[in-house]
N, C-alpha and C positions, 0 to 999 in steps of 0.2 A: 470255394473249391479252388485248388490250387492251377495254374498255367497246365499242369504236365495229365494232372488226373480230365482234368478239360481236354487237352489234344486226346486223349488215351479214352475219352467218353465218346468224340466227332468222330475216330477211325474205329471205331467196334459199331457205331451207329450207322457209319458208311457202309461197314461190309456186310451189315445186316439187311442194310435196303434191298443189296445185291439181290438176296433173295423172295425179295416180295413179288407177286404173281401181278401178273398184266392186265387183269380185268378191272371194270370199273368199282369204288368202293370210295370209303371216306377211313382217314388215317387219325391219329391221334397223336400227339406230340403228347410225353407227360416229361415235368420234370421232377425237381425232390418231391419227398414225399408220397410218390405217385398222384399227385396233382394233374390233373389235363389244364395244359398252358395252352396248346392251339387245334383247332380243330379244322379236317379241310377235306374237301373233294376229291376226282381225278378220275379222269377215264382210264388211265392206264397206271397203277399207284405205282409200279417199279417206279416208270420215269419221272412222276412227279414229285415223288417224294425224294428221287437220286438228286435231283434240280436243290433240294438245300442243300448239296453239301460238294456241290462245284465249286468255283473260283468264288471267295467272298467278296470281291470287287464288283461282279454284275449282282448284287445286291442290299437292300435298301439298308441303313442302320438299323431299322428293326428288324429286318431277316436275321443279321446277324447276331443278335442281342437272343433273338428265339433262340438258333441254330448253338448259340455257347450256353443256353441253358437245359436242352434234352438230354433226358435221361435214360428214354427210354419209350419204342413208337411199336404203335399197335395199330391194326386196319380192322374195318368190319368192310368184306365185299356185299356188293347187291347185283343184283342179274341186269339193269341199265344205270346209263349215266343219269336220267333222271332220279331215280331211285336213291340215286349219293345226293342230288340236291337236295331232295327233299328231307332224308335221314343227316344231312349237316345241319339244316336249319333248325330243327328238332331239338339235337347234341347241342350246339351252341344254346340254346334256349335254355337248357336244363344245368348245362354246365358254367356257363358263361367265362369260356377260356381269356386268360390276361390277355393273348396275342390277337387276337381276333377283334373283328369289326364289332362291336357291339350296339348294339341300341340303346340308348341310355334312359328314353323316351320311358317310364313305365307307366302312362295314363292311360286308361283304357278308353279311348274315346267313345265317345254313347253314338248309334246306330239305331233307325227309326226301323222295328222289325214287323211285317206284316202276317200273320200264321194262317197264310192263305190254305194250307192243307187243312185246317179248322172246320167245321161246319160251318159256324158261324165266327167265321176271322173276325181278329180285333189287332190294335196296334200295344206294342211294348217297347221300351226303352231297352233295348240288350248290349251289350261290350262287347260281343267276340260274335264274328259271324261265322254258321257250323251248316252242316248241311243237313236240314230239316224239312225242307220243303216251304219255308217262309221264304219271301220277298226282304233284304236287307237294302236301308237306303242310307246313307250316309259317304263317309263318320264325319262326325260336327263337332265342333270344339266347345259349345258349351249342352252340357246337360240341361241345365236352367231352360234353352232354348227349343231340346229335343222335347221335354214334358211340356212346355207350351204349345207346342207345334202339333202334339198326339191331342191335346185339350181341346183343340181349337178343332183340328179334322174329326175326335169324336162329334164336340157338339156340332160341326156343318152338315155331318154325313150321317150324323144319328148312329154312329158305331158303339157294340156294348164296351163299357172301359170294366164289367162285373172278372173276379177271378173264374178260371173253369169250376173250382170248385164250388165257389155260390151260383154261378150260373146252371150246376145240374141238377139241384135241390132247389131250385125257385117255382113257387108253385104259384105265384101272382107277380106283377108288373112291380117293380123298384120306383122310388122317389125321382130316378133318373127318367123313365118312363114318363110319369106324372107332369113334371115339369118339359115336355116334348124335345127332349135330348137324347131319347135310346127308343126302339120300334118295341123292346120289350119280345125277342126271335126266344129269350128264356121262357118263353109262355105260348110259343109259335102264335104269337100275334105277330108275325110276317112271314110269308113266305121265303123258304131258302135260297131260290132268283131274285127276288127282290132283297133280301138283306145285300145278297154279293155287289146287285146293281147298283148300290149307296157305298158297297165299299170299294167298289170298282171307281167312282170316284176319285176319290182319295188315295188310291193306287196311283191313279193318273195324274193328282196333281203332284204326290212325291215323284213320279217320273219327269216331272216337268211338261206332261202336257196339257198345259193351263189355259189355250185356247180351248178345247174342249171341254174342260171343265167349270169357266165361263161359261161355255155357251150353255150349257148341260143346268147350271144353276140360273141364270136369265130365264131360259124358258120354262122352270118349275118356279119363278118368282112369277114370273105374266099368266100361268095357269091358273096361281093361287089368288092373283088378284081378281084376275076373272071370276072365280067364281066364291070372290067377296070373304077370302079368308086373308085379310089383311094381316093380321100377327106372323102368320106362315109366310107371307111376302114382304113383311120387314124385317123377321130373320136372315132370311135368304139373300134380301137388299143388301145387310149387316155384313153378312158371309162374304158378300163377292166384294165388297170394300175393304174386307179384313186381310183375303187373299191379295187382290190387286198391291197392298200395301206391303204383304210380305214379300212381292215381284221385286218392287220401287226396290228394295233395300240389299238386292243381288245382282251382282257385275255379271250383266251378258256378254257373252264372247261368241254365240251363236245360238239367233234364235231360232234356227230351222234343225238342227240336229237334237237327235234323239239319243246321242252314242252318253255314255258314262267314259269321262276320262278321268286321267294322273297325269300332269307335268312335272318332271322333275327338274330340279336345279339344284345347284352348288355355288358354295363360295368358300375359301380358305386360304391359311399359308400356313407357316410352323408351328402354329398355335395349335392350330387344330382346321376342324372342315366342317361344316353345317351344310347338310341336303333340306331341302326344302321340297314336301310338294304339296302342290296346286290341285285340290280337289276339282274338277269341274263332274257336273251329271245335269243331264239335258240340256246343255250347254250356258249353264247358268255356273256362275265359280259359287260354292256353297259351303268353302273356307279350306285354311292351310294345316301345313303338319310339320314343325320342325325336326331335325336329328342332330345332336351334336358329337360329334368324333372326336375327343382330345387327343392330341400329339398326335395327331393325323395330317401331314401335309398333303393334297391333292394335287401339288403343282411338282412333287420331290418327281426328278427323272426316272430313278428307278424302280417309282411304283406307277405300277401299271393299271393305267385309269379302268379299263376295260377289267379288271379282275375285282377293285373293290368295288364298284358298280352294280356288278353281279352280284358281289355278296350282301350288298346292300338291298337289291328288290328280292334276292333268295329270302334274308331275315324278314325283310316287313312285311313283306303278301306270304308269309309264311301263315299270320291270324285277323291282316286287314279284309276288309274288303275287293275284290279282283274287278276292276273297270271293262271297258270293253277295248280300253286302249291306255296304253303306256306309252307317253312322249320322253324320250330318255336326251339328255344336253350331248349325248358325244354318241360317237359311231362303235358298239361294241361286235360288231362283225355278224357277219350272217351268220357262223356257226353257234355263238351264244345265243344269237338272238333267236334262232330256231328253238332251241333247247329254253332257252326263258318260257317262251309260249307252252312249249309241253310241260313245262312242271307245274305251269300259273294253269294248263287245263284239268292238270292233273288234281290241282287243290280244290277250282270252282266246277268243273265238269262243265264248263262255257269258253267257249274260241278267245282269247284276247289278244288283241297285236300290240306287239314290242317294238317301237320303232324308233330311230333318231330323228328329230324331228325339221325336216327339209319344207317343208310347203311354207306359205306364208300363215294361216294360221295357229299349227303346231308351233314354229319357231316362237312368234309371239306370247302363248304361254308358257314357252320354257323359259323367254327370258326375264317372263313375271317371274315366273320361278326363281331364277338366278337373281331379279332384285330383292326379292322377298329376302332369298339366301342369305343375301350382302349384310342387308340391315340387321336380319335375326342376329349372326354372326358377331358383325360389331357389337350389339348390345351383350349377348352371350359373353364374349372375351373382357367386356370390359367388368360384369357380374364375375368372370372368373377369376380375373386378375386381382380384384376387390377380394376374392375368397383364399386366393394364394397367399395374398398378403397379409391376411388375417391367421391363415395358418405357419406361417414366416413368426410372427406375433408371437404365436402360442409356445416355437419350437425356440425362443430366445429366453423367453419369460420363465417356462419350465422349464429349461436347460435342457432338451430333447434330444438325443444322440443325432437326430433324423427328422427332417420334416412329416408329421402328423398327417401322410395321404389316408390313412386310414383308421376314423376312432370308434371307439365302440364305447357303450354305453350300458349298463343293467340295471334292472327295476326289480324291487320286490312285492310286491303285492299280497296283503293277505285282508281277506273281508270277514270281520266276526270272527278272527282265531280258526274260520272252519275249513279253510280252503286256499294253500298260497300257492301264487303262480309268478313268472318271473318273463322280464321281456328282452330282450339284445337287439339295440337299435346300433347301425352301421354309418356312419358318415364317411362317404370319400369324397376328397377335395375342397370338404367346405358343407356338402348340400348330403340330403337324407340317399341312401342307397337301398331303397325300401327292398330290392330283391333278397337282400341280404341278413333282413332281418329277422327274427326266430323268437316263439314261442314256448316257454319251458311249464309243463305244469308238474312242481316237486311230487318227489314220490317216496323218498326218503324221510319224509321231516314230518313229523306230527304236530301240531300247535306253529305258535309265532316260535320262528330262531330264525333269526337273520342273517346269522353267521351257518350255521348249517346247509340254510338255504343257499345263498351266496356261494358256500364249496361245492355242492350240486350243481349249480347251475355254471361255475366258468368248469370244473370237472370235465362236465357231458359238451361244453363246448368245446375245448382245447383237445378233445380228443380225434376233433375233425383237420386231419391233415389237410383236407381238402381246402378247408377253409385261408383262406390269406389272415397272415398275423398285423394284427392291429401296430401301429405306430405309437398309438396312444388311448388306454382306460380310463373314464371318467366314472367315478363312483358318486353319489349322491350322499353325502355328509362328510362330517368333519374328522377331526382327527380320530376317533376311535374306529367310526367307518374304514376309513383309511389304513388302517394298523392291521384292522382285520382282513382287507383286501389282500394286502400286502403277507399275511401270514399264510391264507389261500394258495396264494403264487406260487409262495416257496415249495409249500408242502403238493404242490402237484406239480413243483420242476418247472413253474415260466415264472420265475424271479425276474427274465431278464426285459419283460414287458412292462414299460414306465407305467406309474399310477398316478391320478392327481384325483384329490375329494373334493367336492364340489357343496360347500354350503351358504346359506344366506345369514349376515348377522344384523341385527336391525340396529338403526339409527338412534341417536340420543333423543330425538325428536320422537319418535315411536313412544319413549317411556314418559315425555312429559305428555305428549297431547292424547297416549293414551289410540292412537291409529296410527295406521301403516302409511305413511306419505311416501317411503325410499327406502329401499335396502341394498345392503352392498352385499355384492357375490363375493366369495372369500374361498379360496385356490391353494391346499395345503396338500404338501409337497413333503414325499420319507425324509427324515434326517433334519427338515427344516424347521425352526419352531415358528417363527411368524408365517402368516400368509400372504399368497401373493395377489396382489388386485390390479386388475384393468382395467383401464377408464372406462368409463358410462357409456361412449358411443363406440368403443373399438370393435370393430368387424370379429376379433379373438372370442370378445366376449359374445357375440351373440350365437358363433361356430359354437361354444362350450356347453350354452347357457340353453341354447336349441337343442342340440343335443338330448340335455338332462331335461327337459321339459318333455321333447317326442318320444321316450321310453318309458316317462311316466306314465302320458297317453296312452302308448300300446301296451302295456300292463294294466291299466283299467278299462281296456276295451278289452281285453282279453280276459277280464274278469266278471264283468259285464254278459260281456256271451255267455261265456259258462254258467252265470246263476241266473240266466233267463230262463234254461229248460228246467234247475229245482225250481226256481221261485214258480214259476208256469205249475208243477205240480202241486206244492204245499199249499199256495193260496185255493187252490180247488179243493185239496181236501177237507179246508171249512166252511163249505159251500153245503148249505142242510139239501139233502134228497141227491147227490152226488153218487154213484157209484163208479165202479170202477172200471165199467166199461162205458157207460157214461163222460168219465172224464178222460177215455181212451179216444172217445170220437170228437170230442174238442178238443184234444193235443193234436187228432189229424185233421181236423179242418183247417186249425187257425194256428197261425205261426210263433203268436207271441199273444202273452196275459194282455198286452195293452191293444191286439187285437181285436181281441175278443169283448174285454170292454169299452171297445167303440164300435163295436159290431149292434144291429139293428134286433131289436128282440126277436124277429119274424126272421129272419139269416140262421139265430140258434132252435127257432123252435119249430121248422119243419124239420130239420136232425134227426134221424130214428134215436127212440128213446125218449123224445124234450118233450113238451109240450108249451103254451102261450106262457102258464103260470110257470112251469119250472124256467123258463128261459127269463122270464122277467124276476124272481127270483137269485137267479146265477150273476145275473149282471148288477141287480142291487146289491147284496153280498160282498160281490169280487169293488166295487166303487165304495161301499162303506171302507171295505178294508185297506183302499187304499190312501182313504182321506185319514183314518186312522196312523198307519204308517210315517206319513206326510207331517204328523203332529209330534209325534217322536223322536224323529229326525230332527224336528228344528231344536 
């Protein structure tokens, strides 16, 4: 865009502001394309949105970089200022604007979830805590350790681990049962007090409070021994050794409080900014949670710490878990920090306080926090600088107009001529951009055509303005691949988006010995006749080569899904005595074929419809058929 069409975009955007109404709401910045670039709050959007387009000296260089690229600004009002909190956090999630603070974090951390509204509660692994009436205890950075953690409290506390669905159709005790690890409450072989009073336990010990829990298991270990049932008191011996050890291995900060906190902390300069926080619950720290900011300085004068702060616990307690207290590194004022508390009550429907942290031991966890920050950070910057340079690499090697912030990738997939689907994996800065990735299942193309499919699939993609244009297409084969890429582009108008093909050619070694000891990736480039090659260790090649590997992945997992619900049906329909409502009630019991033939023949044969013989039947069948299958394949 030209100097003149620029000033002539900022005074038509200026006088338009003029007229935006007073009340509180959240605004949108879109630039080309009708793209949404920023997205933001405001209690009063006249004045907050007039504030871009004052003096561009009291503003950061990315204010002004936003402010010369709008094209064009919309509001949606809401009836409170908490109400634009919450409806930003939302936007931003869905939109994920260039300008704005993002979270780059996309791991769902696993959360130990109790379904205390249950009759008979049990514990689950879940990612996202919703309002159900469940107890959520977490988030914990390894999964590995949340499924040990539920293992360990079913068998102390004798909780059932059975699905609701087998637990409503159980009409005798489980193998779980048998071996004295479940009370068997699917069989009311416990009273409904009594199951809660074993899971009440285990509530208490996720709470952290493990003096009573102790005590609570001591005195059912000395009852039992009393009355000379030793096995039940060398469990229970087992158990309070097994806990005590999982104690030892958690940094207390306070063993007398009961509260659930967050400390946060920070660390950055021009590179970027890493928040860090400090999980503590019942005052035990029970692990960290990075975030990394690129091109985010936190120390730049003209950004105003107190505003990305805000936007920052707006984003994350928008799906985390809400503590009972939020220790924040800096002072963001009384008037935010009111309005934090109401929008974080607004989310849990539980009081939390939002404080800067002044006492002596608040202070001390935030500046865990901030050292945590430090180290994450430098190791982070020095992974990134590593990644830059690698894409530096790429944009010299393929002659790039432009350094390569953003490559994409496509897969085609087809299984058996009967079903092609296609995947777009996203790489920015080096690493996977997994929000960004897309699922395509063709709908135009009958049979294998790789080329047909291929023009579907970048078609339906390049038709999304919305989307940010790639720096760089990596296509998976050699030169014919590539020609056909390339003819694609043309013929749907992005010619002007670099291509490079990506294929393996094998070693001299290969043909004499006859196996694959090394191949060399091989980089072929429009116009070019040889190809280009990158050493063996270069950071270039594992950006390119990662890439083409994670698209193949999400294209056979994506194909994978898909022919689990046919294959789920066709192998049942060669199952003798099968009907169709029959295999209507085993598509809704059981999730998947491999389910089902690991399911227990007594799970299918109280089913309406089964019987003993037909369920042992179903399940020899469906295992013949798939030791059969298994011989085919090799």
């Amino acid at each position: 865009m030209t100097s003149s069409k620029s000033e002539s975009k900022f005074e038509e955007n200026r006088a338009r502001v003029k007229e935006f109404p007073t009340q509180s709401g959240v605004y949108l910045m879109k630039g080309l394309g009708d793209k949404i670039i920023y997205i933001g709050k405001a209690k009063n959007l006249r004045l907050r949105v007039r504030s871009y387009f004052t003096d561009s000296k009291e503003h950061s260089p990315k204010t002004r970089l936003l402010v010369s690229n709008i094209q064009e600004i919309e509001y949606i009002l809401t009836k409170t200022e908490v109400e634009a909190f919450l409806l930003e956090a939302s936007l931003i999630k869905k939109h994920r604007p260039k300008y704005n603070i993002r979270l780059r974090d996309d791991k769902a951390y696993p959360y130990i979830r109790l379904s205390w509204n249950d009759e008979f509660p049990r514990l689950y692994v879940a990612r996202k805590v919703q309002k159900n009436g469940s107890f959520y205890f977490g988030p914990y950075t390894s999964g590995l350790a949340v499924q040990g953690t539920i293992r360990f409290l079913n068998r102390t506390f004798k909780i059932r681990d059975c699905t609701d669905a087998v637990f409503k159709v159980r009409t005798r005790p489980c193998m779980t049962y048998q071996i004295g690890r479940c009370t068997a409450p699917c069989v009311q072989n416990i009273l409904k007090a009594d199951y809660r009073a074993e899971v009440e336990g285990a509530k208490l010990f996720l709470k952290g409070q493990n003096r009573s829990v102790l005590k609570n298991l001591k005195q059912k270990m000395l009852a039992a021994a009393e009355e000379e049932k030793f096995e039940v008191a060398a469990r229970l011996r087992d158990s309070i050794e097994a806990i005590k050890a999982i104690l030892q291995k958690q940094a207390v900060i306070n063993d007398t409080s009961d509260k659930d906190q967050d400390a946060l902390g920070f660390f950055g300069d021009e590179r970027g900014c890493l928040i860090e926080t400090v999980h503590v619950r019942a005052g035990r720290v029970i692990g960290t949670r990075s975030h990394y900011l690129p091109h985010f300085d936190p120390n730049d004068a003209l950004e105003d710490p107190r505003e990305w702060m805000v936007d920052f616990l707006n984003q994350y307690y928008e799906d985390n878990f809400i503590p009972d207290e939020v220790l924040l590194p800096l002072d963001i004022g009384q008037d935010l920090t009111k309005l934090m508390e109401e929008v974080l009550k607004e989310r849990s429907d539980n009081k939390s306080m939002v404080r800067f942290a002044t006492d002596e031991r608040g202070r001390n966890l935030v500046e865990m926090a901030n050292e945590n920050a430090k180290a994450h950070f430098l190791k982070y910057v020095s992974k990134s600088e590593e990644k830059m340079r690698g894409l530096q690499e790429i944009k010299e090697k393929l002659s790039l107009p432009e350094l390569p912030q953003r490559i994409e990738c496509y897969d085609i997939s087809t299984f058996q001529g009967a079903e092609t689907v296609a995947s777009q994996v996203v790489f920015e800065e080096g690493v996977p951009a997994k929000e960004h990735y897309r699922r395509y299942k063709i709908k135009t193309v009958e049979g294998i055509n790789d080329f047909a499919s291929m023009y579907e699939v970048l078609s339906r993609r390049f038709k999304h303005d919305e989307y940010e244009d790639p720096q760089l297409i990596v296509i998976d084969g050699g030169k014919g691949q590539l020609s056909q890429a390339m003819k694609i582009l043309s013929e749907i108008g992005r010619q002007d988006i670099p291509v490079v093909g990506l294929a393996k050619a094998r070693t001299e070694s290969d043909f004499q010995r006859q196996e694959v000891e090394a191949t060399e990736e091989r980089f072929f480039l429009p116009g070019r006749q040889n190809p280009v090659i990158f050493k063996h260790n270069a950071e270039a090649l594992h950006i390119l080569c990662g890439i083409r590997d994670e698209a193949h992945r999400f294209a056979i997992t994506y194909h994978r899904k898909l022919r689990e619900g046919t294959s789920l049906e066709s192998e049942l329909d060669y199952v003798v005595g099968l009907g169709e409502k029959r295999k209507k009630t085993l598509l809704t019991q059981f999730k998947s074929i491999d389910e089902i033939k690991a399911a227990d023949p007594a799970e299918i044969a109280v089913l309406k419809g089964f019987n003993r013989v037909l369920a042992e039947r179903v399940l020899l069948q469906l295992n013949e058929s798939e030791e059969e299958t298994e011989v085919v394949a090799d």
